[in-house]
N, C-alpha and C positions, 0 to 999 in steps of 0.2 A: 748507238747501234751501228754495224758496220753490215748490214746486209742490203743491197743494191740491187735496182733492176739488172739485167744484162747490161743495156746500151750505156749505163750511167758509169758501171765497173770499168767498160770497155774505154768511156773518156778520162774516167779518172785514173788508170793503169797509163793513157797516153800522156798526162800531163805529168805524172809523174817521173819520164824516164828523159835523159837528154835530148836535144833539138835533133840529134842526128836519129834517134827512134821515131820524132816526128815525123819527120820526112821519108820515112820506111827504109831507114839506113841505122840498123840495129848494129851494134858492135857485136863482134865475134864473142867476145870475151869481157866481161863486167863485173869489175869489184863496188863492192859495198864497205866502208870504215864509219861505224857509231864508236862515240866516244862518249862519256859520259862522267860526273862528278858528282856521286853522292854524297851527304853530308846526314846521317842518323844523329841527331842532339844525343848527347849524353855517351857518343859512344869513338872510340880512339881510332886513326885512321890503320884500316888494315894493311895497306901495305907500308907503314912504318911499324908496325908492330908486330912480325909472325911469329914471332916467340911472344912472352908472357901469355895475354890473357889467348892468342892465337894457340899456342901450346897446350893452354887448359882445355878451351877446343876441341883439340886435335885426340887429347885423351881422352876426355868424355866421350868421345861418337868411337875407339877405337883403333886410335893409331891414324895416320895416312896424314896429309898437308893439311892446315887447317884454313877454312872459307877457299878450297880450290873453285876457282870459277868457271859456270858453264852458260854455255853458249845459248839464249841471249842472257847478259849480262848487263846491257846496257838499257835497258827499256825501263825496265819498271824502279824505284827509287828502291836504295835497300844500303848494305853495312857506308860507312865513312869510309873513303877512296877513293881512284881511280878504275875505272873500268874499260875497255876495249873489247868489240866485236870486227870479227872479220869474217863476209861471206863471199867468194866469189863464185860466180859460172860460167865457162868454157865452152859453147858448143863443141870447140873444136874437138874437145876431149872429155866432157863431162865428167864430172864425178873423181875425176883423179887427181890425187897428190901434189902437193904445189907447196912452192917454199915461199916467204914474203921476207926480201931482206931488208932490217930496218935499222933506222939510225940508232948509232949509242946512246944518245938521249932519252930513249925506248927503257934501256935498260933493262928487256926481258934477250939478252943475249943477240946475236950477230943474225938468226931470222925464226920467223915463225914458222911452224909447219900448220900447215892446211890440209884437215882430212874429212871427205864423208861420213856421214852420220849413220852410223850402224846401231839399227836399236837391238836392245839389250836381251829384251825380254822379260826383262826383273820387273817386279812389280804388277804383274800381270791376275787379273784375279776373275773368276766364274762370275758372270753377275745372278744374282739369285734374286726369285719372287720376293718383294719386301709387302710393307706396310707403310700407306704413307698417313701421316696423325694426320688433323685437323691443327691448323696453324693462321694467325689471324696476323698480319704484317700491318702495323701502323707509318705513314711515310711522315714526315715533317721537312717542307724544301724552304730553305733562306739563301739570300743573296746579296751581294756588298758591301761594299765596306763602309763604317761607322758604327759607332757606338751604342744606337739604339735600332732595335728592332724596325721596318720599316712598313709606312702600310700596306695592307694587304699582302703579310708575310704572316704567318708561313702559307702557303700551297698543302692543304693536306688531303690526302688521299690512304688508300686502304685497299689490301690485297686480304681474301680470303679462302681459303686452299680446303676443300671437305674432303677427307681422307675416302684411303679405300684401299685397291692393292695392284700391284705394278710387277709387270712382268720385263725389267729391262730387255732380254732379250729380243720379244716382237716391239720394242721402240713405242710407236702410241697408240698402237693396238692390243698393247699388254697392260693398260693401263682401264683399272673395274673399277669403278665408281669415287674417281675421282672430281673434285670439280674446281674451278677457279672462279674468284667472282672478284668486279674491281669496282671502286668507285671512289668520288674527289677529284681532284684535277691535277691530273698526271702532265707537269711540263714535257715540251716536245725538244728530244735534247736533238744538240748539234751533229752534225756527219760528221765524222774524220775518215777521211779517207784510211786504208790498211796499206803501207807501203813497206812495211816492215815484211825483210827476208827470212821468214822458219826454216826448219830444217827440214828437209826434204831431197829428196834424189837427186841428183845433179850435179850439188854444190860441193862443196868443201868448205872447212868451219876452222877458224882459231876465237875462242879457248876450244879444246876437246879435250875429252878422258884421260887422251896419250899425253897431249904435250899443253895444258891449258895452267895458265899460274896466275897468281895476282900482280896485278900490274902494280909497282913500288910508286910508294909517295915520290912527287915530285918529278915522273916522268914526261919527259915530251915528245911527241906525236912527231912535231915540227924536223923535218930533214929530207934526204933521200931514199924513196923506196924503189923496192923491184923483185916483180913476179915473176919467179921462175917455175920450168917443171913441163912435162911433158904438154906439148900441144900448145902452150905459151907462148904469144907472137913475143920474137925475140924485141919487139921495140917496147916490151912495158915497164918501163921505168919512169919515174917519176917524182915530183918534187912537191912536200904538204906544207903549206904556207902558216905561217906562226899562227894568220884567220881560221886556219881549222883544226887547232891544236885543243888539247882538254881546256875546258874552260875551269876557271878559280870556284874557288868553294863558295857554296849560297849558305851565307853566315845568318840564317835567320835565328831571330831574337823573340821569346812568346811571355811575355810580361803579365803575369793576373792570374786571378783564381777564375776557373769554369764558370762561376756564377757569376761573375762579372762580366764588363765588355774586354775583352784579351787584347792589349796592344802587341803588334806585329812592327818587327821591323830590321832591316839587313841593308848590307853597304851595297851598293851599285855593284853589279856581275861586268867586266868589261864580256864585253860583245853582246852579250843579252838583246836580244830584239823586242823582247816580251815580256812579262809575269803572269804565272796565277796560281793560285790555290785553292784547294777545297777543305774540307775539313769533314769528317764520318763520324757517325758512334750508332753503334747497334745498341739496344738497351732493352732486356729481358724483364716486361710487364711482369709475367705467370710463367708456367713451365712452355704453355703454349701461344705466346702472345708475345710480340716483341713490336718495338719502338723505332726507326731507323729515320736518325735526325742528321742532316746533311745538308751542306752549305758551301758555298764559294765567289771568291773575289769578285767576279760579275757583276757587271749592272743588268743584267735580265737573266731572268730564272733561265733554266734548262742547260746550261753548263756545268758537264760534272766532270768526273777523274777518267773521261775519255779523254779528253784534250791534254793529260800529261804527257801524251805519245809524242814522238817528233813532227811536228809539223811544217810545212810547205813553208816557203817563203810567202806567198800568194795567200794562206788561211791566218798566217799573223797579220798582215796588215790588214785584209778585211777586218779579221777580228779586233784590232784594236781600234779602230777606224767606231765599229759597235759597243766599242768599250767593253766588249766581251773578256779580254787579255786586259791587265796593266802594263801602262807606257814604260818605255827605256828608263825612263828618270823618278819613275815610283820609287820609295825606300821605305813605306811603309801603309800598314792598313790593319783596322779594327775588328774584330771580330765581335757581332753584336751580345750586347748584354743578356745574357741568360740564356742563351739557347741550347750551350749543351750543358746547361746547371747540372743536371746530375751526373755527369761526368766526373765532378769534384765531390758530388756528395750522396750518391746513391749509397748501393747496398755495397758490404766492405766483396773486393775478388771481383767488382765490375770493370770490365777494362776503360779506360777512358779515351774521349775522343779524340781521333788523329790527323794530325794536322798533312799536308801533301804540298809542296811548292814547288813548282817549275821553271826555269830561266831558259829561255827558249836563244839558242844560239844559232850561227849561220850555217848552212846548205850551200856545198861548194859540188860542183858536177867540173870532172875535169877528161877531157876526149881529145884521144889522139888518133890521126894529125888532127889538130883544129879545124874546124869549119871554117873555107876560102870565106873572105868577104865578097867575094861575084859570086853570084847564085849557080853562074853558069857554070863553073870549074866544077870538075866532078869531085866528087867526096867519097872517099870508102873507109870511114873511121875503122881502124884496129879494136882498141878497147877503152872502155867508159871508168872511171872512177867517181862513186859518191862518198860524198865527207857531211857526217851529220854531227854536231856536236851540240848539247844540254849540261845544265846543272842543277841537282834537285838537292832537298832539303825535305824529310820529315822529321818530326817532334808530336808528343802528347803533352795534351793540353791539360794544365793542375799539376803537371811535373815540374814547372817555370823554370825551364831548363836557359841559360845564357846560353851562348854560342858552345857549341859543342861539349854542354853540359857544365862549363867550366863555373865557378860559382863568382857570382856577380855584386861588387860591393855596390850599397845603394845610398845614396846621399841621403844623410837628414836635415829639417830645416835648418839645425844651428850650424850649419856647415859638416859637423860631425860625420862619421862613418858607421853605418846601422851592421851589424854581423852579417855575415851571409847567410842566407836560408840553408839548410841541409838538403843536400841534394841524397836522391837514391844511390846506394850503394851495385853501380854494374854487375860488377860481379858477382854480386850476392844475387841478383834479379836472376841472372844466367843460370847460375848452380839451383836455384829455384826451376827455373823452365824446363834445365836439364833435368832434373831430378836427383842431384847433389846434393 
């Protein structure tokens, strides 16, 4: 949950921002750079690929670039590539146009442009009095890694919702006889702080509408950059160190059928501070009744797929300290036997359960001029730069997908080589989803 007292928001917005915010020496002007490296099993890196299956894409929905990316991009895990956000904010001049010139290694051209976020309008819909059914939520919580289930697992609890009828527009005074009722033992999950910049007045965004494109295989962050554009103190140039460049792909590996215990396991991410993962699956009892079994790497309950967010330097080593996060030199871990069994062998058109992993990389704050080493020398910092960078990995589990789907020879006792399993055909799932 990210909802906070005032006073607790108010300290953790200050911990969040560089030493010269502490000291109530805000910079003028504050760039934000997430970078990010997804890795979806089974699926080819987008920005080496914009033609073929990008092309097939691009016709299906219509014409236009295919996977153009929008602004945030880098948060949540999603297609195989690279990803880049860029937000900054200006008092000097808010909200206006600004160019970011970046190195050739970029390879998204000579600079970015940087534009406020004009909403569209699209998508806009009346909300109308509905009907809310009667729905009965069963929870199932597991945690750690190992091959058997351990005691006093699962944690179950149960939500149940009595229908009635709901007028969105007066909020929860439009709401006639509805009810909620809870019971079982609902772990108490962890804070993560929200430090993450939306869109909003102010700012200015790359990717956007105008000029937003997929960042190509194999780019690097690492060189010279420099914000230009109206109201832009002329000193903001600057230089991003190879420590906060995209990090390498999280090559994770998911070995087993659902009904078994699932080995996990991926090379070393250099820079990585951290690991974790969770793993999901909703699973529909009756029409009104559902199952929701979830789990993660943790040695204590109450860690879920909040902590995939970027986190502080300051919340990984507490948390690995709690064994909450796996260490730097983890390369692998069990998913216990049988917990999302019917994932592999429910009812046929069940989706199965999905796995999430995180590789938590370094938090670079870089402020100009530098903070004097005397206290006493005054400081009037110009402008702040944040550099976050992550690398995640999703895959579904009963797909026994090798690294990036690719098909995995398996040793037999006599030495020999067993065929490869059949893997799902992509494309074919796609033209499926589409409706091809």
């Amino acid at each position: 949950m990210r909802r906070t007292a005032p006073l607790i928001a108010l300290a953790t917005t200050l911990l969040a921002l560089p030493a010269a915010s502490q000291q109530g020496k805000t910079p003028p002007t504050n760039l934000y750079i997430d970078v990010a490296t997804h890795n979806m099993a089974g699926m080819p890196d987008m920005g080496a690929m914009m033609g073929g299956l990008g092309g097939f894409m691009a016709k299906r929905m219509g014409g236009g670039e295919a996977f153009k990316p929008a602004y945030p991009s880098t948060r949540a895990a999603g297609m195989t590539g690279q990803y880049l956000d860029v937000a900054l904010h200006n008092t000097l001049k808010p909200g206006v146009e600004a160019q970011e010139l970046v190195p050739a290694g970029l390879n998204l051209g000579r600079s970015l442009t940087l534009l406020p976020f004009q909403p569209n309008g699209h998508g806009k819909t009346t909300p109308e009095t509905g009907t809310v059914p009667d729905v009965e939520l069963q929870i199932r919580e597991y945690w750690g890694c190992g091959a058997a289930v351990r005691a006093g697992q699962p944690k179950l609890a149960s939500i149940k919702v009595k229908g009635g009828l709901i007028n969105p527009k007066k909020g929860a005074a439009g709401m006639t006889g509805v009810s909620v009722e809870s019971s079982g033992s609902f772990s108490k999950g962890l804070y993560v702080p929200d430090r993450d910049i939306d869109l909003k007045p102010g700012f200015v965004y790359w990717p956007n509408p105008q000029h937003g494109r997929q960042v190509p295989a194999g780019a690097r962050l690492a060189g010279g950059h420099q914000i230009t554009g109206s109201g832009i103190p002329a000193s903001m140039s600057f230089n991003v160190d190879e420590a906060a460049d995209f990090m390498p792909k999280l090559g994770l590996r998911a070995q087993g059928e659902a009904a078994d215990a699932v080995a996990l396991a991926w090379p070393s991410v250099a820079r990585a501070r951290a690991y974790f993962i969770t793993g999901m699956r909703m699973e529909m009892a009756s029409e009104r009744s559902y199952t929701l079994t979830v789990w993660s790497s943790a040695e204590v309950p109450g860690a879920g797929s909040e902590l995939h967010a970027y986190l502080t330097g300051g919340s990984i080593d507490k948390w690995l300290k709690q064994k909450i996060l796996l260490p730097p030199s983890a390369t692998s871990c069990v998913v216990p036997k049988g917990i999302f069994a019917s994932a592999a062998g429910g009812e046929p058109g069940m989706v199965p359960a999905m796995l999430m992993m995180t590789a938590y990389g370094p938090e670079h704050w870089i402020t100009y001029p530098p903070k004097p080493a005397d206290p006493k020398q005054p400081w009037n910092p110009e402008w702040s730069v944040r550099l976050r960078a992550k690398s995640t990995a999703t895959a579904m589990l009963g797909l026994d997908f090798g690294e990036m789907g690719m098909p995995q020879e398996q040793d037999e006792g006599d030495g020999g080589k067993a065929p490869p399993q059949k893997r799902p055909n992509m494309k074919g799932l796609l033209k499926g989803l589409l409706g091809g």
